[in-house]
Residue, then its C-alpha position, 0 to 999 in steps of 0.5 A: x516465492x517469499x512471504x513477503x511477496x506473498x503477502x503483496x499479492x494477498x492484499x492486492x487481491x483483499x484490497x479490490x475485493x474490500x472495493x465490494x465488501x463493506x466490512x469495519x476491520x478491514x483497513x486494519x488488515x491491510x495496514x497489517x499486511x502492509x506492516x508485514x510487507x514493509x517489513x520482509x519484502x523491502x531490504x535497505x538497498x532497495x528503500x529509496x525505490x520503494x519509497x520513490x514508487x509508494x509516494x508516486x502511486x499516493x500521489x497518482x491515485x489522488x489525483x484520479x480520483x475524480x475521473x472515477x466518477x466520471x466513468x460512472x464506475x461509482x467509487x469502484x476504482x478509487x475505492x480499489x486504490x483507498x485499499x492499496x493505499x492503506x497497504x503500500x502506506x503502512x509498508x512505506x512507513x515502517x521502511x521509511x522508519x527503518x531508514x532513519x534508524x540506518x541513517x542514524x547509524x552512521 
C-alpha cells in the first residue's frame, strides 16, 4: 500500500472522528494531509478524474446538507463532510496547480 493511500484512509478516518471532537487545529491537519494526498497519490494521468470526482463530491456534499437536519442527526453527517471536504479540497487544489504547471509546459 502506498503513503499516499494511507494517508486517505487516515484522514477519512480523523475526518468523521473530527465530526465528534471539537479541536482548533484540526482542519490544519487535514489540509495537510490533503496536501500530502494530492501530492503522492495523484499522477498526471489520473488528475482530470480526481479532479472531476473532487468538484462532484464539493458540490453533493453541498447540496445535502440540509437533509442532515432534517434526519435529526444535528450536523453529524454534514460536519463529516465539512472534514472531507478540507481534505480532498487541499488535495484538489495542489493537483489542480500541478495541472496548469504540466499545461504550461507545453
Amino acid at each position: 500500500m502506498k503513503i499516499g493511500s494511507i494517508a486517505f484512509l487516515v484522514g477519512l478516518v480523523l475526518a468523521i472522528v473530527g465530526a465528534f471532537v471539537d479541536v482548533s487545529w484540526f482542519p490544519a491537519l487535514l489540509v495537510v494531509l490533503g496536501l500530502v494526498i494530492g501530492f503522492l497519490n495523484v499522477s498526471g494521468g489520473e488528475s482530470r478524474r480526481f479532479l472531476i470526482a473532487c468538484i462532484a463530491f464539493m458540490m453533493a456534499s453541498t447540496a445535502l446538507y440540509p437533509i442532515d437536519n432534517l434526519l435529526g442527526l444535528g450536523g453529524t453527517i454534514g460536519e463529516i463532510m465539512h472534514n472531507i471536504g478540507y481534505l480532498v479540497g487541499a488535495a484538489a487544489l495542489l493537483v489542480a496547480v500541478m495541472s496548469l504547471f504540466d499545461m504550461s509546459k507545453d
